[in-house]
DOLOMI-997552 format. One line per 8 residues: their letters; for each residue x, y, z of C-alpha. Coordinates in Angstrom, 3 decimals. Example, Ala and Ser with C-alpha at 12.3 -4.5 7.8 and 13.67 -1.06 7.14 Angstrom:
% residues 2
AS = 12.300 -4.500 7.800; 13.670 -1.060 7.140
//
This chain:
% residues 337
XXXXXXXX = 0.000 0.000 0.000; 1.281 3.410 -1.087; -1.528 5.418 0.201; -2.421 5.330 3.858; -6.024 5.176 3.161; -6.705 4.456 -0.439; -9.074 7.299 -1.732; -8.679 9.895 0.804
XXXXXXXX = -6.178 12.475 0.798; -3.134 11.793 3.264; -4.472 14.231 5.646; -7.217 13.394 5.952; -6.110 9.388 6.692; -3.814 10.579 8.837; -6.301 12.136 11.418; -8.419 9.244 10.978
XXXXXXXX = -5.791 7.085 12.614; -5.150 9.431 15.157; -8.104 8.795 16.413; -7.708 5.196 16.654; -8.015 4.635 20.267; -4.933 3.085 21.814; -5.943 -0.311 22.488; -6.318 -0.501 18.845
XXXXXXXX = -2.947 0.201 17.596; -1.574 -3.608 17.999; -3.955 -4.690 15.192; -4.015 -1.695 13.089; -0.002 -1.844 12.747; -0.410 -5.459 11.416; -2.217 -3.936 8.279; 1.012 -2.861 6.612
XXXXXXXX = 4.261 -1.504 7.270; 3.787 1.614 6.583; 0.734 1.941 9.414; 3.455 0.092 11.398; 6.263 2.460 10.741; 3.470 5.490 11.424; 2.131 4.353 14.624; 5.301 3.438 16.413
XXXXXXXX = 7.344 7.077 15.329; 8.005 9.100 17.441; 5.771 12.456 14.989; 2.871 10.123 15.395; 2.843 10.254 19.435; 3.606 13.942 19.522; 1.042 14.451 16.783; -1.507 12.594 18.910
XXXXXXXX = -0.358 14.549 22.060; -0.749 17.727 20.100; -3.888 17.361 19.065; -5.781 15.911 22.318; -5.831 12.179 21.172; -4.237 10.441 23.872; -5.208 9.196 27.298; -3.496 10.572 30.775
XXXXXXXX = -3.805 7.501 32.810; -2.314 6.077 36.069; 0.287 3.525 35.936; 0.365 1.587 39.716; 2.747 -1.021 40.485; 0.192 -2.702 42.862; 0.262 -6.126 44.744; -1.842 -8.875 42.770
XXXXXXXX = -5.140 -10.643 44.213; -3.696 -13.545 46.658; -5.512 -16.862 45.453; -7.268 -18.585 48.730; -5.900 -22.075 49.329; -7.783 -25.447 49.463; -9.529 -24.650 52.744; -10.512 -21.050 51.635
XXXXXXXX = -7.399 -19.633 53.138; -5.002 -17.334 52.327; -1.480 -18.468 51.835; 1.227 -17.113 53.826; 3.578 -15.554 51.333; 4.902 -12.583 50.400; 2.729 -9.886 48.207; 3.489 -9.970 44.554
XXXXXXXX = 3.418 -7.288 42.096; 2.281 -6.748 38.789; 1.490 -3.619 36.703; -2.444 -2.118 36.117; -3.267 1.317 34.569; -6.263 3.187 35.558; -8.181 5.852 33.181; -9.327 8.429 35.496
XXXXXXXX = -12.342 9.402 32.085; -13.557 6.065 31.784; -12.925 4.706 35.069; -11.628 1.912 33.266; -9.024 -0.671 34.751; -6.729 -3.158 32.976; -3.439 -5.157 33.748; 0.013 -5.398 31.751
XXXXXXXX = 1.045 -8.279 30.968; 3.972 -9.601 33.252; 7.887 -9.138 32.368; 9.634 -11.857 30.617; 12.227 -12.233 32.939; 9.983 -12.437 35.719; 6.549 -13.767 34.891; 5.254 -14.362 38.414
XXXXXXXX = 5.890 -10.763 39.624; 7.714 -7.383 39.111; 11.082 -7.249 41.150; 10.141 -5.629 44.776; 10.306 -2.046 44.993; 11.255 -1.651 41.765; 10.813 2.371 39.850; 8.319 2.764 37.037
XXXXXXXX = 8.333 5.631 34.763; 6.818 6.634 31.720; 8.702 8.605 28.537; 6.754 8.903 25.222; 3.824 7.019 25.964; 5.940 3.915 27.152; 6.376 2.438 30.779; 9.956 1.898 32.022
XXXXXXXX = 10.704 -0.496 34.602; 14.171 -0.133 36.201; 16.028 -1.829 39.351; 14.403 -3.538 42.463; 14.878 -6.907 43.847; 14.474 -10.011 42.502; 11.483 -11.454 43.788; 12.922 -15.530 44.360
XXXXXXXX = 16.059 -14.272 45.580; 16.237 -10.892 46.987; 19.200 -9.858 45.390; 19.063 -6.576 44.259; 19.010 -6.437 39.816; 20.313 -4.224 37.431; 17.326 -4.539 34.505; 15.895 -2.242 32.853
XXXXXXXX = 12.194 -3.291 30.762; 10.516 -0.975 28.429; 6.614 -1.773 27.403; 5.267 -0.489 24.352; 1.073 0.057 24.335; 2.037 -0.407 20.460; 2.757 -3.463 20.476; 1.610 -4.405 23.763
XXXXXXXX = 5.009 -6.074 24.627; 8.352 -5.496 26.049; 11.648 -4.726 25.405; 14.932 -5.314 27.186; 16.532 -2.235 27.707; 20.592 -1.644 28.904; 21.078 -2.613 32.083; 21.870 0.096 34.800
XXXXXXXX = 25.534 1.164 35.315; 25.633 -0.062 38.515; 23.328 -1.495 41.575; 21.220 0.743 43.152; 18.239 0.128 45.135; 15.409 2.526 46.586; 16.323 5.599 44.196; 14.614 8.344 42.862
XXXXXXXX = 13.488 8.422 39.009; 11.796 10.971 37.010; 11.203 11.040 33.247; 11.309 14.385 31.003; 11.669 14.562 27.531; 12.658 10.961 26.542; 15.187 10.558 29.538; 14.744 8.884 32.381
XXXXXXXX = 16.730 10.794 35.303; 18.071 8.524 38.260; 19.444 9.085 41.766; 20.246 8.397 45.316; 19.728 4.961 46.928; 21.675 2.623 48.353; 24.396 0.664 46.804; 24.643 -3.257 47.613
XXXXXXXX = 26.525 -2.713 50.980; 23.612 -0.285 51.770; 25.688 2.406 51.839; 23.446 5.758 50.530; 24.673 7.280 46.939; 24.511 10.705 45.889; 25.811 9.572 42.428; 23.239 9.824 39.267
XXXXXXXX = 22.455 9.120 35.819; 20.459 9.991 33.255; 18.660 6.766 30.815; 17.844 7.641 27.076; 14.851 5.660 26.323; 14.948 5.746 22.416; 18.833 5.339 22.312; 18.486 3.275 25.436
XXXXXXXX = 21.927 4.729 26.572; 22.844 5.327 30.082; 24.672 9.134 30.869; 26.729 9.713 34.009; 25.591 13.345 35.436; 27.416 14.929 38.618; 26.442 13.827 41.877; 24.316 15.567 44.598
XXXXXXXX = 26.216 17.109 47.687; 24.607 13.689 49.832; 24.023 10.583 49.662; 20.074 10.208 49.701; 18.943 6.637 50.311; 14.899 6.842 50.375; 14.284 9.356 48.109; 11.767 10.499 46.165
XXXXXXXX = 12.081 12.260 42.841; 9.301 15.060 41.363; 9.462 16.600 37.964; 8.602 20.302 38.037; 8.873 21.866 34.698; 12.617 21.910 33.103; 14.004 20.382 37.085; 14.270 17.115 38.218
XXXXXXXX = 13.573 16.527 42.501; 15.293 14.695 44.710; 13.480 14.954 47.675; 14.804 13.885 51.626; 16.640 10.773 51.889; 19.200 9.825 54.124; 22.644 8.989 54.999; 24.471 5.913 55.667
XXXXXXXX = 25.153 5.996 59.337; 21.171 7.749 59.942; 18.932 4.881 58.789; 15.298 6.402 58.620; 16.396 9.688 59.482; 14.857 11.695 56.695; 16.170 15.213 55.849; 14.256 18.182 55.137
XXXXXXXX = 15.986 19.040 52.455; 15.885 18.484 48.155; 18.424 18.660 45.617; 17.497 20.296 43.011; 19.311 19.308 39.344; 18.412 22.079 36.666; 18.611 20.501 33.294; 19.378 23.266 31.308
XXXXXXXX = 22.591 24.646 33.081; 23.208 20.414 33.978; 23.876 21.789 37.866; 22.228 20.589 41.435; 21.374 23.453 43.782; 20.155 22.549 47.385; 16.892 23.381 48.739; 16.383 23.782 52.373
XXXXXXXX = 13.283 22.990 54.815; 10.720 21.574 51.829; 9.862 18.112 53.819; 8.804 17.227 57.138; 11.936 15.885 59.333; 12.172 11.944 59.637; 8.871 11.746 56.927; 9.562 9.085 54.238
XXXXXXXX = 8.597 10.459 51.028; 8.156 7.953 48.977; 5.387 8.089 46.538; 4.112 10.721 48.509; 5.111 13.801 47.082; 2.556 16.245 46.097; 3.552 19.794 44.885; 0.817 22.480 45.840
XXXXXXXX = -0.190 25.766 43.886; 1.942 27.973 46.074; 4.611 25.464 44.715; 5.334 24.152 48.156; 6.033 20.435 48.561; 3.030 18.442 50.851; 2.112 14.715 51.621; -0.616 13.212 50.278
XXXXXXXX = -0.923 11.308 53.429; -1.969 14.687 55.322; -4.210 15.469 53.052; -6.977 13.386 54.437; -7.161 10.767 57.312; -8.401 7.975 54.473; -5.225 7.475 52.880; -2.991 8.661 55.472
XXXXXXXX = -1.120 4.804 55.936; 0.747 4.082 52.508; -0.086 7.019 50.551; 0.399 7.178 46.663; -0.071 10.407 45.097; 0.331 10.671 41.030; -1.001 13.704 39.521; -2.814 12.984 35.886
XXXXXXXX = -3.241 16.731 34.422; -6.169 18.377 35.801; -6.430 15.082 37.878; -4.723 13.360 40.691; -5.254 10.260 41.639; -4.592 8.831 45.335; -4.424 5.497 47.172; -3.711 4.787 50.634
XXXXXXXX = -5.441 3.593 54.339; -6.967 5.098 56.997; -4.706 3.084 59.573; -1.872 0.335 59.147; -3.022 -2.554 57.807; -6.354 -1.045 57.321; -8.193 -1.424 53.378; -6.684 0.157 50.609
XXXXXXXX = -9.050 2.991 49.314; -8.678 5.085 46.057; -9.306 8.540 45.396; -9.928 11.028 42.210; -8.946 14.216 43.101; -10.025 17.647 40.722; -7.836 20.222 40.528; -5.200 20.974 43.184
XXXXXXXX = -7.387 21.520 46.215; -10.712 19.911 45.004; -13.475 17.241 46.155; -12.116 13.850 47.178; -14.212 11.116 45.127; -14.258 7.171 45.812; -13.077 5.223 43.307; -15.220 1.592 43.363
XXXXXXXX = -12.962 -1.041 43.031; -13.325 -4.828 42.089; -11.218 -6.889 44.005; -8.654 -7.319 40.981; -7.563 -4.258 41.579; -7.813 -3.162 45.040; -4.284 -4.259 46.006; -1.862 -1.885 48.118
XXXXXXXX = 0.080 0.311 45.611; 3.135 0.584 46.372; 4.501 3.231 43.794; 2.928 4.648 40.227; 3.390 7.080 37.070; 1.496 9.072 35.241; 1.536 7.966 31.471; 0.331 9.567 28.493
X = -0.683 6.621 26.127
//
């Protein structure tokens, strides 16, 4: 096929498969290559993106439904985690297929971000044997698969990640002698080449990372010798100039802040956790746009509950949830598929 639609202008054919919804594009790239080639460029996406064609959802690493036993019990294991993404229009729910590597879970506490309407999975701990893994996985909505991407530079476990414009930003953590890093890296998802950048003034084990405009976050943390003794302060790396500033007194002392961060209107860092009582054990914040969407419980061990919030300070509504997906999640992204 030469044209994309035979008897309509290019234009014209063009829009029409913009507006091909997303779970669509697996079988409309089979037609021919050249519908292959278009939906999987990169002028395609931002085209869509442009124009208001695709869908701001919530990606949630989240622990999968525990099957009961023979007796009706549940087994005593450890949670397992798999990856669902929520549409905050539709209210629609659906599950990602498992990685490859490790089909009966995702490896524990490992960082998911999203860059050009992919997910990226990096680090964590390998579910079986606890070790901590270099491996980085890239899932395509395109294609509905994944992709093994290069491996990190180096081990490093409970680190912040953020994603802006097709690079994946990376640091703090803990090395494997648990010693806290103030190193950091930068991932090119299309080139799917890792970067060295300078290192933060700290070590930051703990962190938490925020995008906010043209800066990447890395927020609290702590040092080696003060396990659990989270700082107030953020480091600050401005992508233009390539340099890390410091930011003084923008967390709560000895608050973890993972998955947690919110950034208000005044531009002040919050918790999502005091934001109301309901989610104020485990608390997942991921803004989607003029949404955000939050999970958490009202006390430890207490129900998971999940929240669609309007605008920065607007009403709290209940998400219903089947029990496929009303597992604790533990960390999540906001994609743009």
């Amino acid at each position: 096929m030469t044209a994309l639609i035979p008897g309509l202008p290019e234009e014209i054919a063009y829009e029409c498969l913009t507006r091909l919804h997303y779970s669509a594009h697996r079988v409309a790239s089979r037609v021919c290559r050249r519908w292959e080639e278009l939906i999987r460029s990169r002028e395609f996406y931002e085209h869509r993106k442009q124009s208001g064609r695709t869908h701001k959802a919530a990606s949630l690493i989240q622990a999968l439904p525990v099957q009961p036993g023979l007796n009706g019990s549940k087994p005593a294991r450890p949670a397992v985690y798999g990856l669902s993404v929520f549409d905050p229009v539709s209210g629609d729910w659906a599950q990602v297929d498992p990685v490859p590597k490790f089909p009966d879970g995702l490896p524990l506490f490992c960082q998911v971000t999203s860059s050009e309407g992919k997910l990226v999975v990096m680090g964590g701990l390998d579910p079986a044997s606890y070790q901590p893994v270099k491996d980085v996985f890239v899932y395509e909505f395109t294609t509905q698969r994944w992709t093994k991407g290069r491996d990190m530079p180096e081990v490093r476990s409970f680190f912040a990640a953020g994603e802006l414009n097709g690079r994946v930003y990376v640091a703090g953590g803990h090395d494997e002698n648990k010693n806290a890093l103030s190193s950091a890296r930068v991932y090119d998802v299309r080139g799917d080449e890792w970067s060295e950048l300078t290192g933060m003034s700290r070590g930051r084990d703990e962190c938490e990372a925020l995008v906010n405009g043209s800066e990447f976050w890395v927020v609290s943390g702590y040092g080696t010798d003060s396990q659990g003794g989270f700082v107030e302060s953020a480091e600050v790396y401005e992508i233009g100039s390539g340099r890390w500033r410091r930011v003084e007194d923008v967390w709560s002392a000895n608050q973890c802040p993972r998955s947690c961060v919110g950034i208000g209107k005044d531009g002040k860092l919050f918790c999502w956790g005091d934001r109301n009582s309901a989610v104020w054990s485990g608390p997942c914040g991921i803004e989607l746009g003029r949404w955000a969407f939050v999970s958490g419980s009202g006390y430890q061990g207490g129900p998971h509950e999940f929240f669609l919030i309007e605008g920065k300070n607007g009403k709290w509504n209940k998400v219903d949830m089947c029990d496929e997906f009303s597992g604790f999640v533990q960390s999540g992204c906001f994609v743009e598929i």
